[in-house]
CHARMM-style PDB file with segment names, atoms N, HN, CA, C and O in Angstrom:
ATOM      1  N   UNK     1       0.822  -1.184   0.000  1.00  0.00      PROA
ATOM      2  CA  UNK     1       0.000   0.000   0.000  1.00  0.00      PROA
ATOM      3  C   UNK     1       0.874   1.260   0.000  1.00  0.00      PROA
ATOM      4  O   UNK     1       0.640   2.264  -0.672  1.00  0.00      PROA
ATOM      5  N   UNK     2       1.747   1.114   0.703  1.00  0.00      PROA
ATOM      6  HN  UNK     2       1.937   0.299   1.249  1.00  0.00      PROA
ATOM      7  CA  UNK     2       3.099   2.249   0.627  1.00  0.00      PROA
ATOM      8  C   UNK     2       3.726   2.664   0.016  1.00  0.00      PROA
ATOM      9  O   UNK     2       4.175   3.803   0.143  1.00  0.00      PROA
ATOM     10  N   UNK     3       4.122   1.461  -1.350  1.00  0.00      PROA
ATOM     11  HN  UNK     3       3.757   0.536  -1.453  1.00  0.00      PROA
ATOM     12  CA  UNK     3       4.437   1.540  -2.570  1.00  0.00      PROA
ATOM     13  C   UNK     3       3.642   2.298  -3.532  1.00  0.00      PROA
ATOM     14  O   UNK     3       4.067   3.370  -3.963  1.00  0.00      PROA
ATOM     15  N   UNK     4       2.119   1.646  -4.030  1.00  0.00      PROA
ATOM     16  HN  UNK     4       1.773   0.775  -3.679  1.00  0.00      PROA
ATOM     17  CA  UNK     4       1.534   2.720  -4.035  1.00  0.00      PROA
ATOM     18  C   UNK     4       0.773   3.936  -3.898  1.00  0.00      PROA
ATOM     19  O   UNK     4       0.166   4.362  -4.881  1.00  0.00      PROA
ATOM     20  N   UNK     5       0.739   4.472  -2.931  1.00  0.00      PROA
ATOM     21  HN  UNK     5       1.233   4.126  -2.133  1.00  0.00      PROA
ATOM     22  CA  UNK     5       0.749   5.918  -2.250  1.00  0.00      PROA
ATOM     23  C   UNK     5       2.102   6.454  -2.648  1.00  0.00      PROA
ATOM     24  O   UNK     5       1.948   7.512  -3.257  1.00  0.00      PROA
ATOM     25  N   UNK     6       3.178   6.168  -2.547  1.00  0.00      PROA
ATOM     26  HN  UNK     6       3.303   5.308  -2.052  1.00  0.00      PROA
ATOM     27  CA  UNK     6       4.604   6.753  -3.269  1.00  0.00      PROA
ATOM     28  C   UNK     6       4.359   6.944  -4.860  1.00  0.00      PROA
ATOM     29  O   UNK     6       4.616   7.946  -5.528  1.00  0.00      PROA
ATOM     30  N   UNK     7       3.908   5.967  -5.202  1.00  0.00      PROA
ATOM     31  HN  UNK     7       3.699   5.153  -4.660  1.00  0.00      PROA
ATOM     32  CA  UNK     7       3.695   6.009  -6.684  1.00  0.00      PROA
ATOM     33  C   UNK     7       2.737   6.959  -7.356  1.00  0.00      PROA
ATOM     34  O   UNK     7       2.961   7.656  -8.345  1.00  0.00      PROA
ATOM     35  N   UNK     8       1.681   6.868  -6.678  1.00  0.00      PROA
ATOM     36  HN  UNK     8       1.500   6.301  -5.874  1.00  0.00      PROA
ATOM     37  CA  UNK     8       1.023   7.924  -6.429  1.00  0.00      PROA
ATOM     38  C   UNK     8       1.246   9.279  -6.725  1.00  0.00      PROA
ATOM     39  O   UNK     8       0.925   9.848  -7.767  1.00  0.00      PROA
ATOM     40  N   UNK     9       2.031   9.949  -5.382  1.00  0.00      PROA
ATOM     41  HN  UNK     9       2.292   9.486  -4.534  1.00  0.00      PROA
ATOM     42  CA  UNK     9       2.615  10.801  -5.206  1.00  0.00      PROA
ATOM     43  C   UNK     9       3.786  11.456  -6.589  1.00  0.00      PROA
ATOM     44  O   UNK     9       4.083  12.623  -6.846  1.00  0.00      PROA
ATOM     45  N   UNK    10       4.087  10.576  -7.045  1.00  0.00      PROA
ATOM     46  HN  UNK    10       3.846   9.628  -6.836  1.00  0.00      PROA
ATOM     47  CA  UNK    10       5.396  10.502  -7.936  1.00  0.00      PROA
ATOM     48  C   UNK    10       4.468  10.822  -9.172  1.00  0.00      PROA
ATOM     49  O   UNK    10       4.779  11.569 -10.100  1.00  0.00      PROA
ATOM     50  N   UNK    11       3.468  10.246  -9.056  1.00  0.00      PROA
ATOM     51  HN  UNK    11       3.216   9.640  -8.302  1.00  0.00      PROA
ATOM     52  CA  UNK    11       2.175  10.415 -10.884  1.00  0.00      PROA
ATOM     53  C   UNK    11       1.941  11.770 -10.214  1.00  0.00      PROA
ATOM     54  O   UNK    11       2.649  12.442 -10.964  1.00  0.00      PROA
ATOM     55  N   UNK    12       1.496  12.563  -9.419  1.00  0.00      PROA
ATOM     56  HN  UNK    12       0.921  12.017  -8.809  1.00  0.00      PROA
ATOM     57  CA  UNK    12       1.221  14.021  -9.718  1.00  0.00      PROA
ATOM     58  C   UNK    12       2.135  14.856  -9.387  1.00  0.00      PROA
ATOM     59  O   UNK    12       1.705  16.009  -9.368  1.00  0.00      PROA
ATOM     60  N   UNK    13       3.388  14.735  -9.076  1.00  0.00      PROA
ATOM     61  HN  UNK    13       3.737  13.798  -9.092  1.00  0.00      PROA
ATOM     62  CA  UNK    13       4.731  15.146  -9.686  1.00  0.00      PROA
ATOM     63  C   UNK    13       5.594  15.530 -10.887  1.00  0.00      PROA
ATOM     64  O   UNK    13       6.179  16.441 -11.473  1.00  0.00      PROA
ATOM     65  N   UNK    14       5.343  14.467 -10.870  1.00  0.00      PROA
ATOM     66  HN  UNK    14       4.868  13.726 -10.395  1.00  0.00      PROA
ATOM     67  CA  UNK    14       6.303  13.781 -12.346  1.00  0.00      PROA
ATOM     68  C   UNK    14       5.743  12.695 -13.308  1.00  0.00      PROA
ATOM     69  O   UNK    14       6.282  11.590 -13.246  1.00  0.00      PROA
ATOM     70  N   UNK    15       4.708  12.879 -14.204  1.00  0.00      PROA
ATOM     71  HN  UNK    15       4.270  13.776 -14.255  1.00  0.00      PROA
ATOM     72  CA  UNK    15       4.282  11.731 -14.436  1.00  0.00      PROA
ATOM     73  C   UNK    15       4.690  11.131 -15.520  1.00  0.00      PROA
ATOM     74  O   UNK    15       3.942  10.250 -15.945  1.00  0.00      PROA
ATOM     75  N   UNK    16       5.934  11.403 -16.265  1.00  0.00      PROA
ATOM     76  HN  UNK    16       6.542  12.118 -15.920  1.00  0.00      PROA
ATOM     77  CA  UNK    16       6.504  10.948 -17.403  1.00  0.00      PROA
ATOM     78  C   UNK    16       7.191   9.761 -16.193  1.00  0.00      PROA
ATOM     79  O   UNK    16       7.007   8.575 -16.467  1.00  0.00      PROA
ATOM     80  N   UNK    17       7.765  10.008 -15.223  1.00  0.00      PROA
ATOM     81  HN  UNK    17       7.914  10.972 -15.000  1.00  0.00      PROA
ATOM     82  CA  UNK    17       8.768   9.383 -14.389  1.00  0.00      PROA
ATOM     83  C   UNK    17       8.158   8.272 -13.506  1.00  0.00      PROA
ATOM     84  O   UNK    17       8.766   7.377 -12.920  1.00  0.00      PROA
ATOM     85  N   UNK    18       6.830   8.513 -13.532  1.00  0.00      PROA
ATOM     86  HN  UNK    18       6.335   9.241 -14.009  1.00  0.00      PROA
ATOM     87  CA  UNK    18       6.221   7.880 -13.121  1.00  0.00      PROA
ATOM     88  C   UNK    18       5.446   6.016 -13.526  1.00  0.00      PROA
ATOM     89  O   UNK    18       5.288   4.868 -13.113  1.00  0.00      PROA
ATOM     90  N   UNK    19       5.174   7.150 -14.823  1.00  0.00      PROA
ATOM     91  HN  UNK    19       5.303   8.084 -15.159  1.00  0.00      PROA
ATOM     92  CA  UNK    19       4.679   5.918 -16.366  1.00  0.00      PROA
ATOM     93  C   UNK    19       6.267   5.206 -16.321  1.00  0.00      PROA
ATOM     94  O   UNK    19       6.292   3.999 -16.082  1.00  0.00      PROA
ATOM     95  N   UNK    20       7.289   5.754 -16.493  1.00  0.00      PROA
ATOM     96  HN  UNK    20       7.269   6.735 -16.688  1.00  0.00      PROA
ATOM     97  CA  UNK    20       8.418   4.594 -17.167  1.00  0.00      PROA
ATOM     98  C   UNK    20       8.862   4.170 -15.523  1.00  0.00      PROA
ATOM     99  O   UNK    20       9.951   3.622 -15.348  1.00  0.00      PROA
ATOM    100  N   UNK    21       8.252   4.364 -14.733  1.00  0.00      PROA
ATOM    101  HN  UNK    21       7.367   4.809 -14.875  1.00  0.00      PROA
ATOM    102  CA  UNK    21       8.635   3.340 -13.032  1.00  0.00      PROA
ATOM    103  C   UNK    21       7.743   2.303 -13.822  1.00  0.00      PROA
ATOM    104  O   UNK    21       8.456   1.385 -14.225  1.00  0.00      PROA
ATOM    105  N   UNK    22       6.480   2.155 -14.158  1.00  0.00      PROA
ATOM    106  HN  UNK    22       5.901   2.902 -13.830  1.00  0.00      PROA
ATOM    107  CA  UNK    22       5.332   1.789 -14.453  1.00  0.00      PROA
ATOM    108  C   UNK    22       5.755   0.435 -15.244  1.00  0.00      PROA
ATOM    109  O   UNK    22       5.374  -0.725 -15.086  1.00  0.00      PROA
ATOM    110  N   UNK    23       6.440   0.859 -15.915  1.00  0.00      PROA
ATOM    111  HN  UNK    23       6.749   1.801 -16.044  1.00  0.00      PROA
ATOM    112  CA  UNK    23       6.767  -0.006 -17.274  1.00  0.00      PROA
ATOM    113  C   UNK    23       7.940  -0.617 -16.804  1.00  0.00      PROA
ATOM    114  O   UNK    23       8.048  -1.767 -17.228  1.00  0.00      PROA
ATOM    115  N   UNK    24       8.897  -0.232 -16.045  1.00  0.00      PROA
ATOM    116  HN  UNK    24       8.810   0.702 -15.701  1.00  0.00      PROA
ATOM    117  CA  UNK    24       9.982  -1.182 -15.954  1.00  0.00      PROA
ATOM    118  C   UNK    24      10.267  -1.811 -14.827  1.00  0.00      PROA
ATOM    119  O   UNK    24      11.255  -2.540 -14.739  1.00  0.00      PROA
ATOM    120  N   UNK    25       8.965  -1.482 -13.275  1.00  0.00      PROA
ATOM    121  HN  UNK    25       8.162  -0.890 -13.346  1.00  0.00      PROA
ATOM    122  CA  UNK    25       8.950  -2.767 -12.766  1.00  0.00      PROA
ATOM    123  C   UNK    25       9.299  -3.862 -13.014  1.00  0.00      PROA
ATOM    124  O   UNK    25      10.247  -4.478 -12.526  1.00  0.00      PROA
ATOM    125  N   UNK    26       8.503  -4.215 -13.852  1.00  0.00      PROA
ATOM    126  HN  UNK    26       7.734  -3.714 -14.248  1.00  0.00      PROA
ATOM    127  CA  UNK    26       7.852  -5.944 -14.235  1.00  0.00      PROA
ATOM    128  C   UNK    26       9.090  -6.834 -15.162  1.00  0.00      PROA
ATOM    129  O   UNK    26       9.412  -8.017 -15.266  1.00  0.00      PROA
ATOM    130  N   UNK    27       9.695  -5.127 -15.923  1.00  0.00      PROA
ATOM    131  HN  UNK    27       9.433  -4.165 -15.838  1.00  0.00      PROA
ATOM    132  CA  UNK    27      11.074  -6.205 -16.095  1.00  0.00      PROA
ATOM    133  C   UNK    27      12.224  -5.962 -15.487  1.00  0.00      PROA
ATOM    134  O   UNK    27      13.182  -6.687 -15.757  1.00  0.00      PROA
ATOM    135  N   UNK    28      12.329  -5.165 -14.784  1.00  0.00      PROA
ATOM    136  HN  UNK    28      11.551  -4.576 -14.565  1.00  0.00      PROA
ATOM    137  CA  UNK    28      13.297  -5.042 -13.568  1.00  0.00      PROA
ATOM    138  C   UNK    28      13.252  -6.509 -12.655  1.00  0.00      PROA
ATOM    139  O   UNK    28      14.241  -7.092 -12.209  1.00  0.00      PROA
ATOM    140  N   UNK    29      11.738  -6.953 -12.503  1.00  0.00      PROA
ATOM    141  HN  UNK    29      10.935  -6.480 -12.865  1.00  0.00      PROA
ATOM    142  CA  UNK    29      11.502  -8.249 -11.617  1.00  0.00      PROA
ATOM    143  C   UNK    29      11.845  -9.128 -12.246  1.00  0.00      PROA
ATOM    144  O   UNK    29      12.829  -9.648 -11.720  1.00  0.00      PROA
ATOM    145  N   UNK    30      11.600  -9.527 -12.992  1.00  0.00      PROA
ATOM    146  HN  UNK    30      10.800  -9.105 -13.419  1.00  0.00      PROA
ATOM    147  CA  UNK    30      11.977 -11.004 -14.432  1.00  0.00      PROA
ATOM    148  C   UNK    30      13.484 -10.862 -14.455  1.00  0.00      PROA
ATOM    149  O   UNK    30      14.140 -11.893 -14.305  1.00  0.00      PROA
ATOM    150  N   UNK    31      14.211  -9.529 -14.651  1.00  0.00      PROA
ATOM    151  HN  UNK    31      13.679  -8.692 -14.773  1.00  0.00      PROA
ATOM    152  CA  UNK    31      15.578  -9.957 -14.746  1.00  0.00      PROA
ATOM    153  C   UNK    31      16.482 -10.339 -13.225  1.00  0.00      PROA
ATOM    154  O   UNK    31      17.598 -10.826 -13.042  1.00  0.00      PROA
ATOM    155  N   UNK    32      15.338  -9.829 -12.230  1.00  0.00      PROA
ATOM    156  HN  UNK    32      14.432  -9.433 -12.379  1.00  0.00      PROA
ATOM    157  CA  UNK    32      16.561 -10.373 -11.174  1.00  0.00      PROA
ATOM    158  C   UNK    32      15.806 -11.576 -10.302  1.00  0.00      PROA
ATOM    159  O   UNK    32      16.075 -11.957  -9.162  1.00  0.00      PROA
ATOM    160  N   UNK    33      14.967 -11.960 -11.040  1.00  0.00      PROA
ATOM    161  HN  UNK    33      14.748 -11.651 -11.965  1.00  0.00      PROA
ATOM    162  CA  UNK    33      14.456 -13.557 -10.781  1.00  0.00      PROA
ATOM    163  C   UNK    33      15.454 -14.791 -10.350  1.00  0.00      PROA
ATOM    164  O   UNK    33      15.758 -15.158  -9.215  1.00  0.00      PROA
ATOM    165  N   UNK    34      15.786 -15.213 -11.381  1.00  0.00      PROA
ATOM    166  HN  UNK    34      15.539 -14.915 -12.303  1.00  0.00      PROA
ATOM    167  CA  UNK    34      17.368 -15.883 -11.561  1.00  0.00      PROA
ATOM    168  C   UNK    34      17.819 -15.956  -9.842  1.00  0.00      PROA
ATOM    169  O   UNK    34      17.743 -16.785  -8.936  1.00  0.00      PROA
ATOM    170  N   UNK    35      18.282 -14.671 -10.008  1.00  0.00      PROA
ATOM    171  HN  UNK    35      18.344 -13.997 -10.744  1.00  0.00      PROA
ATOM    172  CA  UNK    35      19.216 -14.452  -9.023  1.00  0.00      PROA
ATOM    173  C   UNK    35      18.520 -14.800  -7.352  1.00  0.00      PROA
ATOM    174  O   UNK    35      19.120 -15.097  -6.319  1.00  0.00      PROA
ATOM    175  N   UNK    36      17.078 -14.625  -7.599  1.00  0.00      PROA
ATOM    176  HN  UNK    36      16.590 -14.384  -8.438  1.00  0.00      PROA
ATOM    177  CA  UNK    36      16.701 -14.706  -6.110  1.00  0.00      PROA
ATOM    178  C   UNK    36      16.460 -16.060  -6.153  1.00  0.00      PROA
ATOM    179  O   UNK    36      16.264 -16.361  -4.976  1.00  0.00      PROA
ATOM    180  N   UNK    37      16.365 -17.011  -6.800  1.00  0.00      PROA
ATOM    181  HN  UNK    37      16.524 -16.766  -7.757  1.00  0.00      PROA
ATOM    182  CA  UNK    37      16.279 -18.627  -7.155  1.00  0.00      PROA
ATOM    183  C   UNK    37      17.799 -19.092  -6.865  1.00  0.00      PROA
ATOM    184  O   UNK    37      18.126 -20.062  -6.182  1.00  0.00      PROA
ATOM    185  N   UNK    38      18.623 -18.224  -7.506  1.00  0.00      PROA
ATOM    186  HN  UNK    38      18.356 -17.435  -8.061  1.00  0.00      PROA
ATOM    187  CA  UNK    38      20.146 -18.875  -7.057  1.00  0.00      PROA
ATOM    188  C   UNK    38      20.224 -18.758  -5.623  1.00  0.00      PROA
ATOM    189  O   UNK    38      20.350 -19.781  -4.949  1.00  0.00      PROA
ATOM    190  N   UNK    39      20.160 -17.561  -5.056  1.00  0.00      PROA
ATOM    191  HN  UNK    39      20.057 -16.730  -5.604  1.00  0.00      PROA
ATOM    192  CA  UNK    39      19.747 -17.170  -3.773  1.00  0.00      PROA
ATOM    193  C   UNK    39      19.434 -18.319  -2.569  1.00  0.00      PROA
ATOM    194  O   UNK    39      20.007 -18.818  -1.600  1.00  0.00      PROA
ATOM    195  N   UNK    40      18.157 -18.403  -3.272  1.00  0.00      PROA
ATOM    196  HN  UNK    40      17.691 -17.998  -4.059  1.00  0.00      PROA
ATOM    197  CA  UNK    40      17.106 -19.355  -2.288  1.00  0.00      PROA
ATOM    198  C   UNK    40      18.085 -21.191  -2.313  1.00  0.00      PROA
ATOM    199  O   UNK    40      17.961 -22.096  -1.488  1.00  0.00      PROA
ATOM    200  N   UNK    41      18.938 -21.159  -3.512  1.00  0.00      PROA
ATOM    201  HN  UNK    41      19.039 -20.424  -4.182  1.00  0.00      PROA
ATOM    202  CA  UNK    41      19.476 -22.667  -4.158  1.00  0.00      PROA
ATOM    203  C   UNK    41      20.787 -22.465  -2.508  1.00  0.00      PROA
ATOM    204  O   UNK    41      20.944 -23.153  -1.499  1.00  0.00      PROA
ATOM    205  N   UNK    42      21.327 -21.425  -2.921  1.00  0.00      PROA
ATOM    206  HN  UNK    42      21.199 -20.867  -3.741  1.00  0.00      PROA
ATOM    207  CA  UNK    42      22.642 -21.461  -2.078  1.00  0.00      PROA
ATOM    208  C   UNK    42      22.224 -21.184  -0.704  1.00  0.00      PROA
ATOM    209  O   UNK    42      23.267 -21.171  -0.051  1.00  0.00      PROA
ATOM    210  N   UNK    43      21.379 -20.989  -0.047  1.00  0.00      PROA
ATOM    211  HN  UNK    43      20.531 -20.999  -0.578  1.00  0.00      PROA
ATOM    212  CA  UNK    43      20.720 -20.654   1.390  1.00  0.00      PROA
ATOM    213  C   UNK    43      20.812 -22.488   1.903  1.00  0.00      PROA
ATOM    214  O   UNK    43      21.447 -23.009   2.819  1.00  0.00      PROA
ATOM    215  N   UNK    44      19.652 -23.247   0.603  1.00  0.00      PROA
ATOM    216  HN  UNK    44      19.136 -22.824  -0.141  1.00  0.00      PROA
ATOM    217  CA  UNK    44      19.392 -24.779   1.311  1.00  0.00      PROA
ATOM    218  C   UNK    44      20.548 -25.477   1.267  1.00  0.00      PROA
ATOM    219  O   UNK    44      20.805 -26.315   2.131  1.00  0.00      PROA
ATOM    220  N   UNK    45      21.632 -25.119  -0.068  1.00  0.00      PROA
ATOM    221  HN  UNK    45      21.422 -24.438  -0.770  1.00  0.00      PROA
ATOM    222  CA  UNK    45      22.898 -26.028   0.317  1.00  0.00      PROA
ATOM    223  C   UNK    45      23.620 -25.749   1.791  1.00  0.00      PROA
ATOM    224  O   UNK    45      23.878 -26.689   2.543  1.00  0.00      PROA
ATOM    225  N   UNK    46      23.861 -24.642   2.064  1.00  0.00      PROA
ATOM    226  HN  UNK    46      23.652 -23.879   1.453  1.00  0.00      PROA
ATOM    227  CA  UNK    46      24.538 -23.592   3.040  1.00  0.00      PROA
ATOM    228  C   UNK    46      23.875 -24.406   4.347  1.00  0.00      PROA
ATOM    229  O   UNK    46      24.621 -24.597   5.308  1.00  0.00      PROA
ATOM    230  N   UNK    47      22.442 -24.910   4.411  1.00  0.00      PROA
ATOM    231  HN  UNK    47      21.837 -24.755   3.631  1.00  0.00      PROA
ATOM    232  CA  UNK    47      21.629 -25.251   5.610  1.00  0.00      PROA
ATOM    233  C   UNK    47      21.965 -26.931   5.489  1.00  0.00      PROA
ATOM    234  O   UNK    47      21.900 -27.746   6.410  1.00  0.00      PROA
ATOM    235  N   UNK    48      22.204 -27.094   4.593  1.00  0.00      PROA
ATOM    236  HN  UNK    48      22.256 -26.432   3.845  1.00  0.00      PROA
ATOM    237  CA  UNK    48      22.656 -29.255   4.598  1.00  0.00      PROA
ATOM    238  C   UNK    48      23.463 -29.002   5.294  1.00  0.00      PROA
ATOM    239  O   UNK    48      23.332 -29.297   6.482  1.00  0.00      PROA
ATOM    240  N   UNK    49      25.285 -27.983   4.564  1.00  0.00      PROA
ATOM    241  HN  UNK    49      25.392 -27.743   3.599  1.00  0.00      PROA
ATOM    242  CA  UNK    49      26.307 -28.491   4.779  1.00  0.00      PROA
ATOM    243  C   UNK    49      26.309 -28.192   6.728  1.00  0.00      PROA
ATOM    244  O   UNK    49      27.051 -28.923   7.383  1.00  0.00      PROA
ATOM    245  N   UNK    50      25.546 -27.231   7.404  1.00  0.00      PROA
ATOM    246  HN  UNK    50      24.943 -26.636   6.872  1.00  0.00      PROA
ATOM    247  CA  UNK    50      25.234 -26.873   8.486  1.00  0.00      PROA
ATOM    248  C   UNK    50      24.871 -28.069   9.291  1.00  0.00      PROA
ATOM    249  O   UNK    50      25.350 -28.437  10.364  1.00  0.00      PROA
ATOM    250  N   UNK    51      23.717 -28.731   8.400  1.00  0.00      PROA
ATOM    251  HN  UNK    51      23.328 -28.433   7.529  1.00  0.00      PROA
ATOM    252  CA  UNK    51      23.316 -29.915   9.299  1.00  0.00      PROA
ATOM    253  C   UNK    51      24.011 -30.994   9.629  1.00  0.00      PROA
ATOM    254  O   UNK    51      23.837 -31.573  10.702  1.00  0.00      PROA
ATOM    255  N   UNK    52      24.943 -31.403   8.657  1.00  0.00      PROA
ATOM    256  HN  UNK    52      25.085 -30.933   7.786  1.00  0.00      PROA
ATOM    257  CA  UNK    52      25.952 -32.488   8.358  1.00  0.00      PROA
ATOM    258  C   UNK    52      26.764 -32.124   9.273  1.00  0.00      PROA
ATOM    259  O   UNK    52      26.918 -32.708  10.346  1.00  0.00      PROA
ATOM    260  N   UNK    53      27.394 -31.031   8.867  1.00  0.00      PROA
ATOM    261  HN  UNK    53      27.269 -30.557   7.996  1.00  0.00      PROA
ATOM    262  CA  UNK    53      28.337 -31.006  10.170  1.00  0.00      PROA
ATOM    263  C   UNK    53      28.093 -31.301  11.797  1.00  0.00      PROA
ATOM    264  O   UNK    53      28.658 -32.037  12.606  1.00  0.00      PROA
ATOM    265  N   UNK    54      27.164 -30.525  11.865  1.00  0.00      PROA
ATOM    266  HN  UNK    54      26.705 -29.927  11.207  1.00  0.00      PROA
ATOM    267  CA  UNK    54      26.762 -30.518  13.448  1.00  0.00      PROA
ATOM    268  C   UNK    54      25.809 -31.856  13.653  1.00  0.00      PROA
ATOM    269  O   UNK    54      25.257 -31.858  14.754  1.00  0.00      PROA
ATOM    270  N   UNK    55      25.641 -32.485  13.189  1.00  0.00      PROA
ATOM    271  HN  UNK    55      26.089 -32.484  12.295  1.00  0.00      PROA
ATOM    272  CA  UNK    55      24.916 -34.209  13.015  1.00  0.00      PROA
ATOM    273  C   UNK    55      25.575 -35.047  14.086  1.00  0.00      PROA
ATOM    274  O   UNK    55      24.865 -35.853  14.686  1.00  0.00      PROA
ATOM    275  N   UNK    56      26.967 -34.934  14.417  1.00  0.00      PROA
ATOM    276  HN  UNK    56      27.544 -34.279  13.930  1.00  0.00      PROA
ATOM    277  CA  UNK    56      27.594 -35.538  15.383  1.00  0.00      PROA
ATOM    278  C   UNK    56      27.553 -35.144  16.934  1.00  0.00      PROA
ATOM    279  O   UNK    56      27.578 -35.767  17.996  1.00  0.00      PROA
ATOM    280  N   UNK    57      27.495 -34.097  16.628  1.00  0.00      PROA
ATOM    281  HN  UNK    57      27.475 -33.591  15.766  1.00  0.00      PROA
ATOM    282  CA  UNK    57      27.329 -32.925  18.145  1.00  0.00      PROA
ATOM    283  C   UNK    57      26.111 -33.355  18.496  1.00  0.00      PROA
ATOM    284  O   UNK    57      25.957 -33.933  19.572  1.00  0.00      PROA
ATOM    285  N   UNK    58      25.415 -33.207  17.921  1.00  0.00      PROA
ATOM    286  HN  UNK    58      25.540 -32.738  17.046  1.00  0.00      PROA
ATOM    287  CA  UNK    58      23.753 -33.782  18.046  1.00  0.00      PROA
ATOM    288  C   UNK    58      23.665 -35.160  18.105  1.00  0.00      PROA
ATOM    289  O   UNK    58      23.088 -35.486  19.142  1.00  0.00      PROA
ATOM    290  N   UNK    59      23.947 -35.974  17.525  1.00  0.00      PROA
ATOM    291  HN  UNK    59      24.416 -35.709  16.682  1.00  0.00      PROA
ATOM    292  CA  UNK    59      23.877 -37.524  18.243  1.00  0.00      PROA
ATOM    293  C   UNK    59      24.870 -37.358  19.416  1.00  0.00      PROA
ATOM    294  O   UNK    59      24.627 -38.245  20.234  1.00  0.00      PROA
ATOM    295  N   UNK    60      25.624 -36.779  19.717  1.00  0.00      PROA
ATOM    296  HN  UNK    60      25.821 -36.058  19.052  1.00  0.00      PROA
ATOM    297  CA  UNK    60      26.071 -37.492  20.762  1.00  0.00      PROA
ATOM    298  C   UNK    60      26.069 -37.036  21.893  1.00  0.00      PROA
ATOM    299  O   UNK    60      26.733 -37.413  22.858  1.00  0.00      PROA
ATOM    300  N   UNK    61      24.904 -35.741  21.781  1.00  0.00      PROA
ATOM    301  HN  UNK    61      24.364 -35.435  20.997  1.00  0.00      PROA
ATOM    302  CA  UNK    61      24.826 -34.392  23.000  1.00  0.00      PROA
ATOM    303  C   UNK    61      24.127 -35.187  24.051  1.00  0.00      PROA
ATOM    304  O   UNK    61      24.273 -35.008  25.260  1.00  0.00      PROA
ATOM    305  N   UNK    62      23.212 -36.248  23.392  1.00  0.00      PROA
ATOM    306  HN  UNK    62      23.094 -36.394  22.410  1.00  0.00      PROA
ATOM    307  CA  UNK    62      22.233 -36.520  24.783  1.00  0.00      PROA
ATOM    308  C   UNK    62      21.026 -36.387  24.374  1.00  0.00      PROA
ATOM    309  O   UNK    62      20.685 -36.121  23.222  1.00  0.00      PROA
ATOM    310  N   UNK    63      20.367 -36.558  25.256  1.00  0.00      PROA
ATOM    311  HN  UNK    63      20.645 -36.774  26.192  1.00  0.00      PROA
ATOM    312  CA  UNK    63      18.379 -36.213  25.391  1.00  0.00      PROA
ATOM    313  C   UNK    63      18.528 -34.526  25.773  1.00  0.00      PROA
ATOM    314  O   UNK    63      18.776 -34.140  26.915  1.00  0.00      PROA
ATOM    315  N   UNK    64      18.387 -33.871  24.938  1.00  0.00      PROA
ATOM    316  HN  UNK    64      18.186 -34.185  24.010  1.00  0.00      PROA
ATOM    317  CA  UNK    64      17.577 -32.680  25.933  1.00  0.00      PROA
ATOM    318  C   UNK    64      16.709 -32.459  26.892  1.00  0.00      PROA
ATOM    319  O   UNK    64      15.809 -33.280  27.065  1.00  0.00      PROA
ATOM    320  N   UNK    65      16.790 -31.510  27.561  1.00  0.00      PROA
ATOM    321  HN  UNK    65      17.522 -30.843  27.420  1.00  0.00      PROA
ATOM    322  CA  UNK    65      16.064 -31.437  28.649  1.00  0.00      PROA
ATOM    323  C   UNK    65      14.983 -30.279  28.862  1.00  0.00      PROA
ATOM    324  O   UNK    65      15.335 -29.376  29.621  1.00  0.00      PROA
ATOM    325  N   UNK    66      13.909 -30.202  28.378  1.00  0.00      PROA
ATOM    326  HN  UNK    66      13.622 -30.935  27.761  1.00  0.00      PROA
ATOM    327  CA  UNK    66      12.910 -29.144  28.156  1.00  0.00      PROA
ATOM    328  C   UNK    66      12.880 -28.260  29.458  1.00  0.00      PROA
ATOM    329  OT1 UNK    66      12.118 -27.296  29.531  1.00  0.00      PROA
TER     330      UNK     66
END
């Protein structure tokens, strides 16, 4: 909603500047797609190699104790 109320604001300003925000969202988003997928790829490897490691610490810590 903040976004547009800014946008908003920016159309009875400037509204040439406004129209080409307008228009190059959508491929501003598509081109850095990719990247938030590589992102999200290198987060779950990053969280295995985390688990693997500490897999031993954890079998051999014990029962926890709530």
């Amino acid at each position: 909603m903040v976004k547009f109320l800014l946008w908003c604001i920016l159309l009875v300003l400037c509204w040439p500047l406004a129209l080409l925000a307008l228009v190059l969202y959508p491929i501003v988003w598509v081109l850095l797609l990719p990247f938030r997928i590589i992102g999200i790829a290198v987060g779950g490897v990053l969280e295995l190699l985390r688990a693997i490691i500490l897999l031993p610490a954890r079998v051999l810590g014990g029962p926890r104790r709530i």
